[in-house]
ROTOR-310937 format. One record per atom (N, C-alpha, C, O): x, y, z. Coordinates in pm, whole numbers, plus 50000, padded with zeros to 5 digits. Atoms other than C-alpha are relative to their C-alpha. Example, Ala and Ser with C-alpha at 12.3 -4.5 7.8 and 13.67 -1.06 7.14 Angstrom:
500894988150000;512304955050780;500905012050000;501945011850066;499184988149994;513674989450714;499235010950073;499745022050090;
//
This chain:
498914996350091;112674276883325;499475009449892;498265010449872;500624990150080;112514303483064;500044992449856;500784983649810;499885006050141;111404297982723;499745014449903;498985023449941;500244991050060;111624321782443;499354992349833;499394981349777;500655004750151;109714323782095;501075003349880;500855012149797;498934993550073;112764327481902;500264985249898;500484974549954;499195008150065;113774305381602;501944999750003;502684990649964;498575002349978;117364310981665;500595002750141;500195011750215;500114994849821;118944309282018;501385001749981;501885000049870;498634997649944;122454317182170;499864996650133;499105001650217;499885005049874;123414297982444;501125009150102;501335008050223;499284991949867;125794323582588;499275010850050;499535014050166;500984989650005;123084352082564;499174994750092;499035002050191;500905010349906;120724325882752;500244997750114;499544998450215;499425004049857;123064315582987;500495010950069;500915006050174;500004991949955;123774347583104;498805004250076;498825004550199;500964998149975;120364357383121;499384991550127;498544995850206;500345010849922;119824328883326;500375004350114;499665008450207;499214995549863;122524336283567;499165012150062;498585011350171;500444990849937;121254369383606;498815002250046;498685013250100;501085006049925;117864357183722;500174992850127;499364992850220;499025005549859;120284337483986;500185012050071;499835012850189;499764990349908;121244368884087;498625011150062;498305015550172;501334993249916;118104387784116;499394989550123;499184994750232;500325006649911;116934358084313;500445001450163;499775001450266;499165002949893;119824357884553;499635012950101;499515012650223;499994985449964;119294398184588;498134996350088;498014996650211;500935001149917;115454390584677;499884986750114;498814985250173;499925006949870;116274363284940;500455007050068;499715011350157;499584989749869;118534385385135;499405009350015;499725012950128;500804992449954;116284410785148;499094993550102;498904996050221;501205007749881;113724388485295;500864994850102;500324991250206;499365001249869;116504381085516;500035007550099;499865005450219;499844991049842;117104413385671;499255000950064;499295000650187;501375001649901;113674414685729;499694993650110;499194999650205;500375011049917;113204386385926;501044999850115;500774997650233;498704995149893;117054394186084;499305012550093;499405011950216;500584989449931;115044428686181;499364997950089;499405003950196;501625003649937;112034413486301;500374991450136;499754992450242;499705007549924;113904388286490;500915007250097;500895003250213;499464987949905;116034416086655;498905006650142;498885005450265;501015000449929;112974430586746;499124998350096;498575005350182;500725012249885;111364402286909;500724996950119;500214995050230;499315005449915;114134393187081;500045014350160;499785012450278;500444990349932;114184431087232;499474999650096;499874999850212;501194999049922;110744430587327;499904988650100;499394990150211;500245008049895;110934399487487;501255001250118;501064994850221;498934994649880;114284412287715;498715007750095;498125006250202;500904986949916;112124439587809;499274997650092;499155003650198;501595006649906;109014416387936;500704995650067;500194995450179;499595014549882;111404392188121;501345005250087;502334998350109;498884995449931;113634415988321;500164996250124;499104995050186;499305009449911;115614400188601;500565010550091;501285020050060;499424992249895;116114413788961;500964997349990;501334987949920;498384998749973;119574420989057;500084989550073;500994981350068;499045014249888;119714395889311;500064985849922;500754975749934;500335019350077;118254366889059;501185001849936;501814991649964;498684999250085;121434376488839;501234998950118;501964989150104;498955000549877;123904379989145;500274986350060;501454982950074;499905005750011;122864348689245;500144985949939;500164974149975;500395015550105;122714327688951;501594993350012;502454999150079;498885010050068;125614302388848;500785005949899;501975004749873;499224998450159;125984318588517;501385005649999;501775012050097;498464995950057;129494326888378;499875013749975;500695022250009;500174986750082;128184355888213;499125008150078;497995003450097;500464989649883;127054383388447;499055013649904;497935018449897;499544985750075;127524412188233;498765002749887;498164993249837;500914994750138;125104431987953;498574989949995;498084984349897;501195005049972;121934416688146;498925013149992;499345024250026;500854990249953;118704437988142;499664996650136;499374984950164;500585008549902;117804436688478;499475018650098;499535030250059;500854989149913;116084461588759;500505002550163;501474995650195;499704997049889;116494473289107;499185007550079;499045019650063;500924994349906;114114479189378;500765006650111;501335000050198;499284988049873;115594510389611;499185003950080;497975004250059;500584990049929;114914528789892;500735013749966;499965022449923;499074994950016;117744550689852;501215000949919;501344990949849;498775008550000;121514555589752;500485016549992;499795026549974;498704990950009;124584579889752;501054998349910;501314987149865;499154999050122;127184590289505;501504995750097;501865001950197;498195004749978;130844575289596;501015000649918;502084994849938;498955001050074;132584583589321;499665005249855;498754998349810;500294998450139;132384600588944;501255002949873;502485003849882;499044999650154;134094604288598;500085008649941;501015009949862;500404985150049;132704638088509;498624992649875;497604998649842;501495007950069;130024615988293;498934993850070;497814992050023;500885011249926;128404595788536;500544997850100;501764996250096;499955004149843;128434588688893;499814986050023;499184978649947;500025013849948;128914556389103;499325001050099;499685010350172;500904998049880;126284552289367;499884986550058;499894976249990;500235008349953;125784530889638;498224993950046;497864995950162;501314997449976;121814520989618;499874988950115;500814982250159;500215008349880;119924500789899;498544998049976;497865005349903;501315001849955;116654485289994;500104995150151;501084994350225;499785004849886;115744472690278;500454988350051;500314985950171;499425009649987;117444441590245;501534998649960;502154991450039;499235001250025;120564444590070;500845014249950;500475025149993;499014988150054;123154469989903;500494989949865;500734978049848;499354998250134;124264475589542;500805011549960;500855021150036;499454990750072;126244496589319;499495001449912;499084991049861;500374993950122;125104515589044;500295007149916;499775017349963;500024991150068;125904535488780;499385008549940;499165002049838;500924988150036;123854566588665;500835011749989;501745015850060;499924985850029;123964599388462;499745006650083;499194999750169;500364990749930;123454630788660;498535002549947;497785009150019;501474993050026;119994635188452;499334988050074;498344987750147;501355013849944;118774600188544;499825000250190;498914999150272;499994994949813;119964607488920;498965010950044;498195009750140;501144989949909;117894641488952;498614995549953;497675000450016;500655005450008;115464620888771;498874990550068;497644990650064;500545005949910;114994595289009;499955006050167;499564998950259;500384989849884;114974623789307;498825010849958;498485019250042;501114991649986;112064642689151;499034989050033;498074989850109;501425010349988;110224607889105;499844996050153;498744992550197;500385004649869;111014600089481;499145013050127;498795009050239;500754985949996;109194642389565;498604989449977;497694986250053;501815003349996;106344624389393;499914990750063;499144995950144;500265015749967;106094589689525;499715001550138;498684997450193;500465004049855;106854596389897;501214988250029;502174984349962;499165012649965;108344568290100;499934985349900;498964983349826;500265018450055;108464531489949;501424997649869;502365003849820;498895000350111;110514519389702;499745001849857;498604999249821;499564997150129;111554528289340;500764990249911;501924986649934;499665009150115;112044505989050;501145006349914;500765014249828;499014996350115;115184514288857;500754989849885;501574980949911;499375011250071;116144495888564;501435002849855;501545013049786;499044998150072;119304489788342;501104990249922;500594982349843;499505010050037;122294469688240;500834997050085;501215005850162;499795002949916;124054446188425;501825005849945;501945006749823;498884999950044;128154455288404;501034998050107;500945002650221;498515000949907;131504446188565;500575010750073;500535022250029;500054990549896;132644463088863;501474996950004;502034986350033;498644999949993;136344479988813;500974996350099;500444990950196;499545002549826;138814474689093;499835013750065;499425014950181;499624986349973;139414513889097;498375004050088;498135009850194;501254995949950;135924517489161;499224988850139;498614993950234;499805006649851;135484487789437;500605003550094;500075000150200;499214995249889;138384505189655;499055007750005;498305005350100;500684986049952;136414536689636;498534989550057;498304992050175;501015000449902;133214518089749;500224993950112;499624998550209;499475004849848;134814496090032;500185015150105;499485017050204;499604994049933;136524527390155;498565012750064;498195015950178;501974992649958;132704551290132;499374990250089;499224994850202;500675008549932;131104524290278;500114996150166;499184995250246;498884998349898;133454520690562;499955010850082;499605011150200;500084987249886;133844557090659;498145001850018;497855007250125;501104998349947;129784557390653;499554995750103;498635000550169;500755009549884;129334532390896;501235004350141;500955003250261;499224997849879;132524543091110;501104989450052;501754989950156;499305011549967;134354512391102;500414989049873;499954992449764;500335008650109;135084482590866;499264990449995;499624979750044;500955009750018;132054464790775;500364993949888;500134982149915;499415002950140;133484456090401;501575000150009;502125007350093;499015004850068;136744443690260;500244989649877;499344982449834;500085008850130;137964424589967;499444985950003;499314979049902;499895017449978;137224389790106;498455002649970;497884997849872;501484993749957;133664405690201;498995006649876;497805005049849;500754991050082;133024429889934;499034991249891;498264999649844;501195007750030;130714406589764;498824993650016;497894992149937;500415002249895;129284393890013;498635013450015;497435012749990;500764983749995;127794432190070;499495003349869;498295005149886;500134990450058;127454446989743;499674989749852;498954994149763;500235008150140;127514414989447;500565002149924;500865013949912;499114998550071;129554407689183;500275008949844;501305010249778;500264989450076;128104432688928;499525013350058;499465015850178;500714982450004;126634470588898;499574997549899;499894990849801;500954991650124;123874487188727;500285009249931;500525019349998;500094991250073;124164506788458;499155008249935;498945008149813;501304991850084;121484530688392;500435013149959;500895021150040;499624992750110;122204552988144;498735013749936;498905025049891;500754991050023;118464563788091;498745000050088;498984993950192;500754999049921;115384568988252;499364988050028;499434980349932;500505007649971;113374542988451;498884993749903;498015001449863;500965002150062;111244520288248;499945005349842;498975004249768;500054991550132;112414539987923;501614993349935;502684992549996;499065010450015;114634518787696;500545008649808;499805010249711;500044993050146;116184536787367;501284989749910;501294977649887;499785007150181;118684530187060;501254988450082;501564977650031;499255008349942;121434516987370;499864989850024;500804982849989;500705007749936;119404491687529;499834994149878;500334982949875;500225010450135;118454479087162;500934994049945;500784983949876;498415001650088;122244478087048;500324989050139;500794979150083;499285009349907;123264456187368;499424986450027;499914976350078;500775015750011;120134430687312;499994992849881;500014980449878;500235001150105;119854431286966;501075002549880;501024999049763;498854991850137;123174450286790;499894991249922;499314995049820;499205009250051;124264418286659;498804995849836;499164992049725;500935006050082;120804410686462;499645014249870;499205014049755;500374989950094;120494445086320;501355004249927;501065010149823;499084999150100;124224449186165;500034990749920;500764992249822;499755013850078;123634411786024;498395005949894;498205001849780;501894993550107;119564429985854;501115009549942;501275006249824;499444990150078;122014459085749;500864995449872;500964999349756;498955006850147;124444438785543;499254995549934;499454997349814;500465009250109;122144417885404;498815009849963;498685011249841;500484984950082;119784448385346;500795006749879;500075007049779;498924997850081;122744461985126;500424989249918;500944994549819;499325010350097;123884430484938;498554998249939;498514996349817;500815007150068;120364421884883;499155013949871;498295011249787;500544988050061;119404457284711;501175002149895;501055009349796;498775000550108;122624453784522;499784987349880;499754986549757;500455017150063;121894418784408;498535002949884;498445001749762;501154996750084;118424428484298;500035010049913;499325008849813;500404995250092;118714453284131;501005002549881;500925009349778;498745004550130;121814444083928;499514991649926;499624992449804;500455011450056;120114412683870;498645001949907;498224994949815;501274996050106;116854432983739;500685005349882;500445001049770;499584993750165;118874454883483;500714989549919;500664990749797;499085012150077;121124422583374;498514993849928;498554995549806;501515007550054;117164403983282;499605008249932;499105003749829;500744990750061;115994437583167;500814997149865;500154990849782;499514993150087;118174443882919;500484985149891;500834986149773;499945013250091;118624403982792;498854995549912;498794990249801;501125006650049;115134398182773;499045008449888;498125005449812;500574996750161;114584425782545;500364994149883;499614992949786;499875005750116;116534409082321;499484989449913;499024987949800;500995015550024;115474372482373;498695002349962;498004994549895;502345000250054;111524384682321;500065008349858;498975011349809;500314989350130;112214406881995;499544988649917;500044977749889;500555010250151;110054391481728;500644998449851;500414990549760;498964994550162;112454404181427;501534989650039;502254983249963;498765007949921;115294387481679;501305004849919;502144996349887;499544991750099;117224413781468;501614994450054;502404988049985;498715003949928;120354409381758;500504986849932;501264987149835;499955010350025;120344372281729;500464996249887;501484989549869;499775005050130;120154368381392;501715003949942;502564997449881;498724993150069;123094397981340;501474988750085;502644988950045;498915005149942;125184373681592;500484991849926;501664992249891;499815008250051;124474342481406;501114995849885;501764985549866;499015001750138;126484352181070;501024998250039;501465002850145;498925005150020;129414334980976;501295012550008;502465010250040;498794991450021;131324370280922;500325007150188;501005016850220;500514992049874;130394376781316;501404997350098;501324986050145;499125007049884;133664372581566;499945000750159;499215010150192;500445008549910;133604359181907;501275007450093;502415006350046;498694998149894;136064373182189;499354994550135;498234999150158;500465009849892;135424349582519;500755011050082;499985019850121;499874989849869;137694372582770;498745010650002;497785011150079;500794984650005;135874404182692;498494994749976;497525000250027;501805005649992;132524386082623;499405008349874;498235012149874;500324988350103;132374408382301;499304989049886;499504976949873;500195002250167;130794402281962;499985008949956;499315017850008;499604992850127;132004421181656;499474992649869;500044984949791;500935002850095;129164416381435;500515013749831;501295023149819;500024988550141;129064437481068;499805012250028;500495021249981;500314991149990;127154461081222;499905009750152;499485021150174;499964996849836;127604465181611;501164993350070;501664984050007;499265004249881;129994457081913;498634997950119;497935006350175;500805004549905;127824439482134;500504991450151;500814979550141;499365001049861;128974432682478;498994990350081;497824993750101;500795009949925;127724400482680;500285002750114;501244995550141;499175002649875;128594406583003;499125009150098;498015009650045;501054995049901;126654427983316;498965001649921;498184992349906;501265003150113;124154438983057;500324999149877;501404995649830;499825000250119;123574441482753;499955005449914;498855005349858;499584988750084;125194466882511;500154996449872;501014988949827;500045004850148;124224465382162;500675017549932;499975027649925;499634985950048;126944495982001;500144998749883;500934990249843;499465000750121;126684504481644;501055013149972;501095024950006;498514992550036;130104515181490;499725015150032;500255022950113;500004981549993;128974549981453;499485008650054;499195019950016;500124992049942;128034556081755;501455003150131;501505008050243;498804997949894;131694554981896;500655015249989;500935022049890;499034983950057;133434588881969;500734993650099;501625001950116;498165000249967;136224573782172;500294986050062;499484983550152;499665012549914;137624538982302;501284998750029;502064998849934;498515004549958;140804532082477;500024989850122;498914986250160;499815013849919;141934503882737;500535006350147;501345015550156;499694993949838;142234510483144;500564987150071;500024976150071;499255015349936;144704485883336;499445002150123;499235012750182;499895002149820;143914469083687;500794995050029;501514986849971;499005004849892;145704464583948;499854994250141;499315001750222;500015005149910;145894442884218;501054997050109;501644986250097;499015001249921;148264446484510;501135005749913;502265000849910;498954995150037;149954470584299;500414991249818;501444994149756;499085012450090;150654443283996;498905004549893;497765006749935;500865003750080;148974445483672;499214987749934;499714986349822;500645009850023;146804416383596;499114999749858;499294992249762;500615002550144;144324423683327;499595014749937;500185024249989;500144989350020;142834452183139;498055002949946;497244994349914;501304999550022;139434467083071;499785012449883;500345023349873;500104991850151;138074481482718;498375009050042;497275003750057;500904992950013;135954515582760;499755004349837;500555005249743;499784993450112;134234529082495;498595011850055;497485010750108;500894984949980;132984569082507;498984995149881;499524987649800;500275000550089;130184567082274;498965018350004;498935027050091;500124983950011;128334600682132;498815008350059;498665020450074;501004996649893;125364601882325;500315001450151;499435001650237;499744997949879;127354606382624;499974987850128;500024989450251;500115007649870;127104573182793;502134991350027;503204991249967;498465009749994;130414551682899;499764986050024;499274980950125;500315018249971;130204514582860;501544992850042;502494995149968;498815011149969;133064490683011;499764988549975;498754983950028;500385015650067;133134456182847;501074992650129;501784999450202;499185011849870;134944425183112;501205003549933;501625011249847;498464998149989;138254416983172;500544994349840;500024984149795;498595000850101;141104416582842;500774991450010;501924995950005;498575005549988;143254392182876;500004994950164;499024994550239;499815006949907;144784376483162;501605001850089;502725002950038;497545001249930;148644376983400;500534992049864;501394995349783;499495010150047;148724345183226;500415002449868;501234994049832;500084999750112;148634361382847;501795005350011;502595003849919;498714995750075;152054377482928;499635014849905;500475021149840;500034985950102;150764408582739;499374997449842;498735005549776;499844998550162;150614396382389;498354995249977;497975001249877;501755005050003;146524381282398;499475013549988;498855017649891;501194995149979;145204409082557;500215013949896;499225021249885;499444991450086;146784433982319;499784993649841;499725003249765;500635001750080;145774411781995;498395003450013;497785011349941;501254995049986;142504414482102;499285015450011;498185019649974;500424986049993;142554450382189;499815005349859;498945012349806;500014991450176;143694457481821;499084996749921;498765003749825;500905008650155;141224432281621;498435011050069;497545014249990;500864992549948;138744453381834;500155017949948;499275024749893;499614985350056;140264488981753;499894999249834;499415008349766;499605004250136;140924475281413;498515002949936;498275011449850;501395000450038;137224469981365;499215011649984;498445015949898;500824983949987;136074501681477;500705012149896;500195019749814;499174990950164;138954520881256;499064999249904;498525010149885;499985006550150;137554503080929;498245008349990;497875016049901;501244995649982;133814511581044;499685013750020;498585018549993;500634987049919;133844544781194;501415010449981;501965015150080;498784992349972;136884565081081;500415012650062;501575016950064;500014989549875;136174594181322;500124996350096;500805004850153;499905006849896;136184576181587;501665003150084;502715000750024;498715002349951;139124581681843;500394991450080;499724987550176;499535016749944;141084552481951;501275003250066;502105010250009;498554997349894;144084551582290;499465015050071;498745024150029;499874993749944;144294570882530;500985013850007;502195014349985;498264987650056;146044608682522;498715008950074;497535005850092;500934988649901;144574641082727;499075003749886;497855004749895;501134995050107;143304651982386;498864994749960;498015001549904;500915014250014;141084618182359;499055006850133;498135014350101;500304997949872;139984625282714;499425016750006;498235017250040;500554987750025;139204661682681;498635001249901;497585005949947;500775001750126;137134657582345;499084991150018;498074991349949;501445008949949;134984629582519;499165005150110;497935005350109;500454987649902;134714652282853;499185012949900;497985012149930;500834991150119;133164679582584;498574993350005;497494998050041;501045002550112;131044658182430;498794988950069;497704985250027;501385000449867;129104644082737;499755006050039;498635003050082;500334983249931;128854679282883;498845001849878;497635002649903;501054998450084;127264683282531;498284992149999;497154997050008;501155012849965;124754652482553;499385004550089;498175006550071;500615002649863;124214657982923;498985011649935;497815007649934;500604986049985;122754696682819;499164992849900;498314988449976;501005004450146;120624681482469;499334991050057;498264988950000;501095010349969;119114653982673;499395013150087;498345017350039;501154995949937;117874678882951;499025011649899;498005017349938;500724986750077;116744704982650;498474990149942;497314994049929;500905009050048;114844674082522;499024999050134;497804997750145;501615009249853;112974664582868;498795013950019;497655013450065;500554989649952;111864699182889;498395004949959;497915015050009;
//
């Protein structure tokens, strides 16, 4: 647990701080998730790869599930029966049985240069296992058929001959790319991607929320603290604000310590949800060019009239403090703050230079 050297504490300042140590946490577990989601993708991969399954061990298994197997095929041969303008349907063979296959035209002249080199014997082709259309069963009954001169195949049969799947090879023999990873593995690497993303969100929200608390909590002067403590200090719980003497200090993602005179503009932005207004949110331009948003205003439940006292004891404050300051919204508000970050943005880079 954290401890600070502070004679005076604030338990909402704390408990924030706290939380947002929850959240960095959460952000570095899911990271170490995707990792391990990656890794376990991975593995799983590599071990498809090692333990690939003849066509016939899949043809004849029991299983329910046929389909999006890695598996292989020992040929002598085969012929095209049929194409899509993408890919051809072929009828391959060994010397024991007949299959169907699917193959690109590159992987086809592919596996006709490798059979130039090889000679007679057979050829290893490997791929995925997939469901065999009807459109494309008529066409191989009927090829099959006129090859032989007669009917050796029909529907009762056609399984019998040919098995209740086709190969799908897509790429070269023995060569396995981003497809082959997405059909063993997709599932493990969009579940590393999300949580890659939440957990880099998490962390490093959760670092600037700690950063920016624990400067306060460790100041030895505890200058914040102290300015909260006074009796003249007020307290807004929606907005998470304090309106100290000398600052607007904002509890909420981090932690914004604004003194009065550095406001050049604040006005109020409504949300909406499904169209409906619900609550409202208090920007304030200040003159160094940054934009701070304090939490939600109010509530459905206020009916209007809460989040609109609060807006004013807030405007009110800043009036009394900062009488340059522009307060509501109007194009001229909005123009004159557009300026005057254009200005900032150019004076900070003249400064880095």
């Amino acid at each position: 647990m954290e401890t600070f050297n502070a004679d005076i504490h604030n338990e909402k300042i704390e408990k924030v701080y706290k939380s947002a140590r929850f959240v960095w946490l959460i952000g570095v577990i899911a990271l170490a998730l995707s990792a391990v989601l990656l890794l376990a993708g991975i593995g799983k991969y590599f071990y498809a790869k090692s333990h690939v399954a003849h066509m016939d061990e899949i043809i004849l298994s029991d299983k329910e599930v046929k389909t999006r197997k890695l598996a292989y095929l020992d040929m002598i041969g085969c012929y095209e029966f049929a194409s899509n303008g993408e890919s051809g349907y072929y009828i391959a063979y060994n010397e024991d049985y007949y299959y169907l296959a699917q193959m690109t035209d590159d992987v086809y002249d592919y596996i006709e240069a490798e059979y130039e080199k090889k000679g007679d014997g057979e050829l290893d082709i490997y791929g995925w296992t997939v469901s065999i259309p009807s459109d494309v069963r008529r066409l191989a009954i009927d090829s099959f058929n006129e090859e032989f001169g007669e009917e050796v195949v029909n529907d009762d049969t056609f399984e019998d001959i040919f098995g209740d799947i086709a190969l799908s090879v897509h790429e070269r023999p023995k060569l396995f790319g981003l497809d082959g990873f997405m059909n063993v593995s997709g599932g493990y690497l969009v579940a590393a991607i999300f949580s890659l993303i939440v957990g880099m969100l998490e962390f490093f929200l959760g670092k600037n929320r700690r950063k920016s608390y624990a400067d306060v909590l460790k100041d030895e002067s505890q200058s914040v603290l102290r300015e909260i403590s006074r009796e003249s200090t007020t307290w807004f719980d929606l907005p998470k604000v304090y309106l100290t003497d000398e600052h607007i200090i904002s509890v909420d993602a981090s932690l914004d310590v604004i003194p009065y005179s550095d406001v050049f503009w604040t006005y109020m932005t409504e949300h909406r949800t499904n169209g409906i207004h619900d609550y409202d949110f208090m920007n304030i331009s200040t003159k160094d060019g940054r934009l701070i948003q304090f939490g939600r205003i109010g509530t459905l439940q206020d009916k209007g009239g809460a989040r609109f006292d609060i807006y004013n004891q807030v405007m009110g404050r800043i009036r009394e403090k900062n009488p340059e300051a522009r307060l509501g919204y109007s194009k001229e508000n909005h123009d004159a703050a557009y300026a005057n970050q254009k200005r900032a943005k150019q004076e900070k880079k003249q400064r880095s230079k």
